[in-house]
C-alpha positions as a Markdown table, in Angstrom:
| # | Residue | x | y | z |
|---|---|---|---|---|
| 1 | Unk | -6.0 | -19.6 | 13.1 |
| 2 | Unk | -7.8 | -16.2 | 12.3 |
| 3 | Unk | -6.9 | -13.9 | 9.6 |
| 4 | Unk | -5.3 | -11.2 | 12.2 |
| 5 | Unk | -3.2 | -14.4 | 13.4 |
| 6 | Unk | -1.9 | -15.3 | 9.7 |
| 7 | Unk | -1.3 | -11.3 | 9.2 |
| 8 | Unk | 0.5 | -10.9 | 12.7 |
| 9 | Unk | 2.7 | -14.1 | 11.1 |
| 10 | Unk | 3.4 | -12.3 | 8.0 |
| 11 | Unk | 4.2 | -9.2 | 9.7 |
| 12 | Unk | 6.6 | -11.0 | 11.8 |
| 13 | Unk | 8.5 | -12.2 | 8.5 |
| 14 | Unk | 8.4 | -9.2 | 6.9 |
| 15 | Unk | 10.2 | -7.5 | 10.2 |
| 16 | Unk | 12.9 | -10.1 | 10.8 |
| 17 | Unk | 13.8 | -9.4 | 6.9 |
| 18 | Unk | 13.6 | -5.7 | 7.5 |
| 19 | Unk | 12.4 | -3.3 | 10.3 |
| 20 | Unk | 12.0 | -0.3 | 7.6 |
| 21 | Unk | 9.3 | -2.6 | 5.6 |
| 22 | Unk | 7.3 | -3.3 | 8.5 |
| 23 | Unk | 7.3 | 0.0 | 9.8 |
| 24 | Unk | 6.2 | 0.9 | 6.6 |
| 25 | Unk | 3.7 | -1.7 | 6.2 |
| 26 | Unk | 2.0 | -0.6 | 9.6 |
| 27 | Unk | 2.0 | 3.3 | 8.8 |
| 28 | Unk | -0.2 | 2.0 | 5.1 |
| 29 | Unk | -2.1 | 0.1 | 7.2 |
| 30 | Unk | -3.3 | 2.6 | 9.5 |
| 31 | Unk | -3.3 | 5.3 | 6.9 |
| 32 | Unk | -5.6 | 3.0 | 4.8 |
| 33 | Unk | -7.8 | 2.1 | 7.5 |
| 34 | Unk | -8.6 | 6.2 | 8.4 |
| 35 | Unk | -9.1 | 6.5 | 4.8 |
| 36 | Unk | -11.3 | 3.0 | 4.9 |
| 37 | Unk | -13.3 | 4.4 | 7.6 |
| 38 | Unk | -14.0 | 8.2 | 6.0 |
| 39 | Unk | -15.0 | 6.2 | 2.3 |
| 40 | Unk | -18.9 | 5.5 | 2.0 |
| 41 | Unk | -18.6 | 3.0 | -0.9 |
| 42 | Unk | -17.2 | 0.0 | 2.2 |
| 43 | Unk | -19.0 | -1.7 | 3.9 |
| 44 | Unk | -18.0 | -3.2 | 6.9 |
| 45 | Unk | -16.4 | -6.4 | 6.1 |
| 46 | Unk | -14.8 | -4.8 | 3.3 |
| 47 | Unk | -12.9 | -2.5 | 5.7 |
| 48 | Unk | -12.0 | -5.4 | 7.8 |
| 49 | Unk | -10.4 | -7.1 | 4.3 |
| 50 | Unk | -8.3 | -3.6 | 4.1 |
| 51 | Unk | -7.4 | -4.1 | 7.0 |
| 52 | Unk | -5.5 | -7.3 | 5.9 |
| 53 | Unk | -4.8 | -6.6 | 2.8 |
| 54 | Unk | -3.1 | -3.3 | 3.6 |
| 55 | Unk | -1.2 | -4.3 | 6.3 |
| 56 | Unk | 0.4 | -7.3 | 3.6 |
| 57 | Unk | 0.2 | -5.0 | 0.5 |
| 58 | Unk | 3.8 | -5.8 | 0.3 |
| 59 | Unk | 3.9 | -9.4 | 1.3 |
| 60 | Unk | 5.1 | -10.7 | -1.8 |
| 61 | Unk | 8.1 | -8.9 | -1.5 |
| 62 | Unk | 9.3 | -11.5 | 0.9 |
| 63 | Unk | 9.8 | -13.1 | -2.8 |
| 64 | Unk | 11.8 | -10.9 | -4.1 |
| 65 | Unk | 15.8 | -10.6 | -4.3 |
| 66 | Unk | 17.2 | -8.2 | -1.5 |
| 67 | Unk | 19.5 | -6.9 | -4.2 |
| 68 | Unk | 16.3 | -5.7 | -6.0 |
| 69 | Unk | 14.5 | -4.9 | -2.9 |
| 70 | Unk | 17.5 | -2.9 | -0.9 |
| 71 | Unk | 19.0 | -1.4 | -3.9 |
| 72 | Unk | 20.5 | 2.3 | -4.0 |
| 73 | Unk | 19.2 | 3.9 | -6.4 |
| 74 | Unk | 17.3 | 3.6 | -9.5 |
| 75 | Unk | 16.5 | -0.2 | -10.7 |
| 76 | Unk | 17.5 | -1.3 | -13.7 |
| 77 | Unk | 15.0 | -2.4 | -16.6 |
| 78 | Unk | 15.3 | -5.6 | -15.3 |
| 79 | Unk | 15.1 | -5.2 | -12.1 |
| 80 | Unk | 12.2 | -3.1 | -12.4 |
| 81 | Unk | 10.2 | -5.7 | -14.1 |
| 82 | Unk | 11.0 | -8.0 | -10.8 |
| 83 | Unk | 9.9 | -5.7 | -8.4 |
| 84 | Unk | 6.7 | -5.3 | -9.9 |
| 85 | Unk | 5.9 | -8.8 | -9.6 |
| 86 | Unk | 5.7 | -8.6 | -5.8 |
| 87 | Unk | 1.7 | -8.0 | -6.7 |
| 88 | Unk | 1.4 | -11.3 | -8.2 |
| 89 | Unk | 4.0 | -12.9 | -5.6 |
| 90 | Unk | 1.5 | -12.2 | -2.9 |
| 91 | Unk | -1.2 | -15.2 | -3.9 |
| 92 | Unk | 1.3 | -17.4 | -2.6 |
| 93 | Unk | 1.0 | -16.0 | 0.9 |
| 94 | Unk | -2.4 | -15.1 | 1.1 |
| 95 | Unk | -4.0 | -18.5 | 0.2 |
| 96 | Unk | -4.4 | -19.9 | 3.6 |
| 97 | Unk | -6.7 | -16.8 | 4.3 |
| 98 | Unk | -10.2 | -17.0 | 4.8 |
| 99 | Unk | -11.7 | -14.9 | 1.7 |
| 100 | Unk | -8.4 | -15.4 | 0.1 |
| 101 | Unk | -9.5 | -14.1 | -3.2 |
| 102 | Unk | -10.5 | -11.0 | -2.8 |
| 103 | Unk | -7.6 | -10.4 | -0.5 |
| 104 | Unk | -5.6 | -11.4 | -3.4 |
| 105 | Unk | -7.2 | -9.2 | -5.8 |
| 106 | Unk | -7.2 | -6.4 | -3.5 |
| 107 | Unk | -3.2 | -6.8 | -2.9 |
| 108 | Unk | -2.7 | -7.8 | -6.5 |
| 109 | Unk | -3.7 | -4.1 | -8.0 |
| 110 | Unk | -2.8 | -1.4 | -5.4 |
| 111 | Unk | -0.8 | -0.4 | -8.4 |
| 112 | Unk | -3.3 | 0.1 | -10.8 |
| 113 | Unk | -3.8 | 4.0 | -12.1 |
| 114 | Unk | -7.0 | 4.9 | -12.5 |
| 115 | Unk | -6.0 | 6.1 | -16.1 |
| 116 | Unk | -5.0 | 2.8 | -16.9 |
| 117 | Unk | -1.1 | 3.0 | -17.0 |
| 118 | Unk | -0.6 | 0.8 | -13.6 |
| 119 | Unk | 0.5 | -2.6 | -13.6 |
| 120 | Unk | -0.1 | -5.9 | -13.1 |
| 121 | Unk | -3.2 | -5.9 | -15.2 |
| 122 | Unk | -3.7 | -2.0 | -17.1 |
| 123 | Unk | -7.0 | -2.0 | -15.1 |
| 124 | Unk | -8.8 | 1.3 | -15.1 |
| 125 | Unk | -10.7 | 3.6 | -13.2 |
| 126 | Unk | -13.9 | 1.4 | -11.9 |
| 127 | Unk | -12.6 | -1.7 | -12.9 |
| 128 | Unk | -9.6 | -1.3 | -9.6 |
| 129 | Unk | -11.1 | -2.7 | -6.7 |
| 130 | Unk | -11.5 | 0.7 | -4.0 |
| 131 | Unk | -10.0 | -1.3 | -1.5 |
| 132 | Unk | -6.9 | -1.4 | -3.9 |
| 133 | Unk | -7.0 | 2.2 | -5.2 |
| 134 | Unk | -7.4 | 3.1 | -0.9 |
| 135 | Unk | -4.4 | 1.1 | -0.7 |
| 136 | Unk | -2.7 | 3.5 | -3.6 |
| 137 | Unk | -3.2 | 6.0 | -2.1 |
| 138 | Unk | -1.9 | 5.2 | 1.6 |
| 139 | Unk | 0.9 | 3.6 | 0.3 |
| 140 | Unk | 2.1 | 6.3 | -2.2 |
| 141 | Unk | 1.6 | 9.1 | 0.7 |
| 142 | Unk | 4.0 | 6.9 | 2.7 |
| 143 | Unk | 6.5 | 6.9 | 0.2 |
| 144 | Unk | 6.9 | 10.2 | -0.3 |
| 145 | Unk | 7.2 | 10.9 | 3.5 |
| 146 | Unk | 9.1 | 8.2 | 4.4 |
| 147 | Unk | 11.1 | 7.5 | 1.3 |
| 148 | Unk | 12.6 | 3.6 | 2.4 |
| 149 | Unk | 16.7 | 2.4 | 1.6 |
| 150 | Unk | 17.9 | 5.9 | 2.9 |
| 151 | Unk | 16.6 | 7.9 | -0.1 |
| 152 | Unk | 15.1 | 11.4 | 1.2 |
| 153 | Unk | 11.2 | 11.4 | 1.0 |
| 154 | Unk | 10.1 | 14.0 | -1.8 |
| 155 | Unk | 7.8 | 15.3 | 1.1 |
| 156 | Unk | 8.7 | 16.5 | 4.4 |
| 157 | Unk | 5.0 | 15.1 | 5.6 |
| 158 | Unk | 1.7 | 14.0 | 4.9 |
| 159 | Unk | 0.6 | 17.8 | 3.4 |
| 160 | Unk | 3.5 | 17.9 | 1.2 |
| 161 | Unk | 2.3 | 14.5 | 0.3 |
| 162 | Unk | -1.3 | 15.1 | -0.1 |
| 163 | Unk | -0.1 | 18.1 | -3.0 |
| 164 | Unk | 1.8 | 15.5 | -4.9 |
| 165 | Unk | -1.4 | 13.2 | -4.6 |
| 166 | Unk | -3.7 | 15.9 | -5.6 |
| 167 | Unk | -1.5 | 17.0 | -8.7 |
| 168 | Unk | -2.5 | 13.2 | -9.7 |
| 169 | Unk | -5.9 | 12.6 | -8.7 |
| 170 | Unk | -8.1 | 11.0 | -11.2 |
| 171 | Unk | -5.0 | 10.2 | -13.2 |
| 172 | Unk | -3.0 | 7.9 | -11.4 |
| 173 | Unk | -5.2 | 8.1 | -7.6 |
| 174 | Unk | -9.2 | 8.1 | -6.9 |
| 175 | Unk | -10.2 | 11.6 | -6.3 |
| 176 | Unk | -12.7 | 10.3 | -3.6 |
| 177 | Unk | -10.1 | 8.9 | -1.9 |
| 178 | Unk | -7.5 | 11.7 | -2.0 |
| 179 | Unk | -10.6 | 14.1 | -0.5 |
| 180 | Unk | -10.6 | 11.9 | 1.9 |
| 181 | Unk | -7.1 | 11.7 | 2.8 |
| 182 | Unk | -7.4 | 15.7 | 2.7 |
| 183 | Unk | -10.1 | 15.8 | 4.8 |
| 184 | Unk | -8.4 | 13.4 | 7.6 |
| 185 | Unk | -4.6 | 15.0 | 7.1 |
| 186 | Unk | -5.0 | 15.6 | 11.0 |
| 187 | Unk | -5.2 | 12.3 | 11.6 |
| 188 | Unk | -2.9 | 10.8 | 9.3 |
| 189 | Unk | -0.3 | 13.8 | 10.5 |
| 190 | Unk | -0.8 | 12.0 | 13.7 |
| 191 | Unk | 0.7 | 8.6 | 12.6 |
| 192 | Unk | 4.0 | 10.5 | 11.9 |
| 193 | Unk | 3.7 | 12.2 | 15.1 |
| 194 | Unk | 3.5 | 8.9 | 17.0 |
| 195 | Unk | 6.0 | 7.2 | 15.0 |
| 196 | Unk | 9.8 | 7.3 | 15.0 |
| 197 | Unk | 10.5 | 4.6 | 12.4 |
């Protein structure tokens, strides 16, 4: 079984749990694979691997309870501290994968800030893998165009988005990589253009 085969799998799970993950899923995944392409500091296998891990950044979610997951509103302290274990969650579903572990540690910080303040680990600036702070960035642009559970995004689309991101940039975001997302917003527009869910 190839790594696309055990992703397709995932992807599959992640759908019969809920269409609005997956759909989300796939828009990070293309969104980090223009922003994969456009960053000179990958090389080719490593934009294959973001490929992956992108697609499955939030695999480990499939661990979490859907009253944490699906919840209305703003999660509790508790709660909170769940859902940010979907990071570490993920191992479990990557290990099968060929180059497991640096799919794992890709998937493990795309929540890292690059000022330190992220989570699981506090890592910082150069210490995030790129794949992960690519990752960040696709998947917080996402979120604030699509916000997911019926909330309304904070962004009508990806410019709106891309403001927000640059507001952050080399506090919570790599500044390479929001250039980069700024310098492809035609292409990522397109995503939303092609894209009902």
């Amino acid at each position: 079984m190839t790594n696309q085969d055990r992703c397709d799998a995932l992807l599959d799970q992640i759908k019969s749990r809920s269409r609005e993950e997956h759909a989300h899923a796939l828009r990070v995944q293309q969104i980090a694979e223009i922003l994969g392409a456009a960053d000179k500091r990958l090389s080719d296998a490593q934009r294959s691997q973001l490929k992956i891990a992108a697609g499955l950044h939030d695999v480990g979610n499939l661990s979490i309870s859907e009253n944490v997951l699906y919840k209305n509103g703003r999660l509790d302290f508790d709660q909170y501290e769940e859902m940010q274990t979907h990071t570490a969650l993920a191992e479990e579903y990557l290990k099968e994968f060929d180059g497991a572990v640096e799919l794992t540690k890709i998937v493990r910080h795309h929540h890292e800030n690059m000022n330190g303040f992220g989570y699981p680990d506090g890592l910082k600036g150069e210490a995030i893998p790129v794949e992960s702070r690519i990752i960040h960035v696709a998947e917080a642009l996402d979120s604030m165009v699509h916000r997911r559970n019926g909330a309304k995004g904070i962004a009508s689309h990806p410019r709106g988005a891309l403001a927000e991101l640059q507001k952050y940039a080399r506090r919570m975001y790599d500044a390479t990589v929001v250039a980069n997302a700024a310098a492809h917003l035609d292409d990522i527009q397109s995503i939303y253009d092609n894209t009902s869910a």
